[in-house]
Residue, then its C-alpha position, 0 to 999 in steps of 0.5 A: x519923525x514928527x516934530x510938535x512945535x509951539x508956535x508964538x505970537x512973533x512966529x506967526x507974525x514972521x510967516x505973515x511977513x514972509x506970506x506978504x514978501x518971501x524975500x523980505x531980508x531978517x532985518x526988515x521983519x525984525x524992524x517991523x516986529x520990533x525984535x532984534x534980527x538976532x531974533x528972526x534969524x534964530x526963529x526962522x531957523x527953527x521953523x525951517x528945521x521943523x519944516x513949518x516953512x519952506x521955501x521954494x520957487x512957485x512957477x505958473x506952469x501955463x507960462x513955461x509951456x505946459x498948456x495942458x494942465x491935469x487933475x487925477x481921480x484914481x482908483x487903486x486896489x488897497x494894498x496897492x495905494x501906497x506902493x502907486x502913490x509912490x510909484x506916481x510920485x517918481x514921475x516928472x510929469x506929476x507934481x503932487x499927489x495925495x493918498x485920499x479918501x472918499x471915492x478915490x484913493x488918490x489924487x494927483x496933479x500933472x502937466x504937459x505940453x500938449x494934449x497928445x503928451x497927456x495921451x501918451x502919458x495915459x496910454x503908456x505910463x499911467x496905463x503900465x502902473x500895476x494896482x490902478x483899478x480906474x483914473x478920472x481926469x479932468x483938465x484944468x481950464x482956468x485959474x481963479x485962486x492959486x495960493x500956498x499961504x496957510x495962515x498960522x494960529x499960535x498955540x501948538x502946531x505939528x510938523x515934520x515927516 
């Protein structure tokens, strides 16, 4: 179900905040906004229920062992694409995956501990995915941007799933 949900000037201006520090603690936004905490806590509140936030642990996977770091291009018979997008999605090795247009139909990311792991993943499970026509992949060398801030406008914005 999707929510629409208009957002104002102080929902914006807590994202910010939260986009600065995460864990900032109600009262301090609310004192740097200048509204009661009453007022964040209700707010954040509600752009948690209509999932405008969410909050989660972001790990570097480069740091917890997974050296070898994955992008997929694949290419998947039509009606096909939603049932592997699916089917991808269950697996622990791949951490997104996105139904595209374009050249692909759908790409997705995914981590390993080693070269031979991305392999076996390839040959054994990837490879077993019915309606996968073509996959290019291509390995991730470095990092020079890695952000999960998406700056809010006030006005209307649509969210839910």
């Amino acid at each position: 179900m999707e929510i629409a949900i208009n957002l104002d000037e102080l929902d914006v201006g807590i994202i910010k905040h939260l986009h600065q520090d995460a864990r900032a603690p109600a009262k301090a936004i609310a004192d740097s906004l200048g509204v009661p905490e009453s007022t964040v806590r209700n707010r954040l509140s509600r752009l948690i229920k209509s999932n405008v936030i969410e909050f989660v642990a972001l790990t570097n996977p480069l740091n917890l062992g997974h050296t070898t770091w994955i992008m997929m291009e694949i290419e998947v018979e039509t009606k096909s694409i939603r049932r592997v997008a699916k089917k991808l999605s269950s697996l622990s090795e791949v951490y997104f995956v996105y139904i595209t247009t374009g050249s692909f139909d759908i790409f997705a990311g995914a981590t390993f501990a080693s070269n031979a792991e991305f392999v076996d993943f390839l040959t054994n499970q990837l490879a077993n995915v019915e309606g996968i026509v073509r996959v290019n992949t291509r390995a991730i060398l470095e990092t020079h941007k890695r952000v999960f801030k998406f700056a809010p406008k006030a006005g209307v914005v649509k969210s839910g799933k």
